[in-house]
N, C-alpha and C positions, 0 to 999 in steps of 0.2 A: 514238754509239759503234758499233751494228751497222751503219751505213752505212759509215763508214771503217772496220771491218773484212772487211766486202760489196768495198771498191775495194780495200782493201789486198791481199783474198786472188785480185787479179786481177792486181794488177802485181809481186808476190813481197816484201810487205812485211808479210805478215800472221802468220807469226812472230815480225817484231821489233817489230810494235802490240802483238801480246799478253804481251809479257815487259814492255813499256813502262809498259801499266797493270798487271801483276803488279808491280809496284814500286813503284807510287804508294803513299805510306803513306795514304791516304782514297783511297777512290774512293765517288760519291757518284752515286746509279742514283736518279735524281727521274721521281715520277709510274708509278714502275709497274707494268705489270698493264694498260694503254691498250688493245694490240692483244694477241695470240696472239701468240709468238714462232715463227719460222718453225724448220724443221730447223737449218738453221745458227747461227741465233741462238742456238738450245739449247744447240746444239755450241760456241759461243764460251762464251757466257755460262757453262757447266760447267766448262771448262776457266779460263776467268780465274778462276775462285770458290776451283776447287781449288789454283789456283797462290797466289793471296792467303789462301787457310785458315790462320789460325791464326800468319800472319806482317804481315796488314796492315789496316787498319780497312775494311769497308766500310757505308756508310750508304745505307738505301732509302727512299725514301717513297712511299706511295701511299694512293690513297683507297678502294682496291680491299679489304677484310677479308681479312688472312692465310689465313683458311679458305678463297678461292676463288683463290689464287695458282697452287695444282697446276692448275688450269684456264684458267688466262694461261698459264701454258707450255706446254702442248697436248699431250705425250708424258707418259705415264704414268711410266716407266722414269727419264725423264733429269728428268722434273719431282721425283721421289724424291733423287736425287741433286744437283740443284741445291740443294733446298729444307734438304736436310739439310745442307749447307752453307752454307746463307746463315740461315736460319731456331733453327736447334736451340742454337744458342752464342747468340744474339743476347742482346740488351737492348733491351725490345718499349716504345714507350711510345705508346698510343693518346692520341691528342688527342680533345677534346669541343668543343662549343662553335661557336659559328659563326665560319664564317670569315672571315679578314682582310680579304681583297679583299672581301666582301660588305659588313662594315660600314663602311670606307674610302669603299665608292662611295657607300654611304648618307648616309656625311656629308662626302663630296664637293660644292664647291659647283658643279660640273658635274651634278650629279644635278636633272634637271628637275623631280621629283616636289616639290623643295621651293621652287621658284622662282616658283612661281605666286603 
């Protein structure tokens, strides 16, 4: 999503990407918390959140703990303002347990550990 809106906001299309996903009834942000979001990314990602506040679902995932998310966004100020947007209304559901792809590979019979 910040790549095409990285190109879009090159060739004069990155106004109408961001009204595009402010309309999406889900918009669905998988994985993250990966890198630091750069200035701009802030700057979308603030702006889609507040266009979608309160008018459209959005879904996050990550394996990152909520507590360290103000520190994935890297600005103090717009990390406050993201967060209290995506974060404060939410419906939080922490998963346990090990994961899918871990015990899939386990009893994959591609998994060499059991072929011996």
């Amino acid at each position: 999503m910040f790549e095409a809106l990285a190109l879009a906001r090159g060739d004069g299309r990155h106004a109408r990407i961001l009204k595009t996903i402010a309309r999406m009834e889900v918009l669905i942000i998988d994985d993250w918390g990966l890198a630091v979001l750069t200035a701009a990314e802030r700057r979308d990602l603030l702006e889609i959140l507040e266009d979608r506040h309160g008018r459209a679902s959005t879904i996050v995932t990550s394996q990152l703990p909520v507590e360290h998310w103000h520190e994935a966004i890297g600005d103090s100020t717009l990390a406050d303002a993201i967060l209290d947007r995506l974060v404060h209304n939410a419906h939080r559901l922490k998963l346990t347990g090990e994961s899918i792809r871990k015990a899939a590979a386990r009893n994959s019979s591609l998994d060499l550990t059991r072929q011996a």
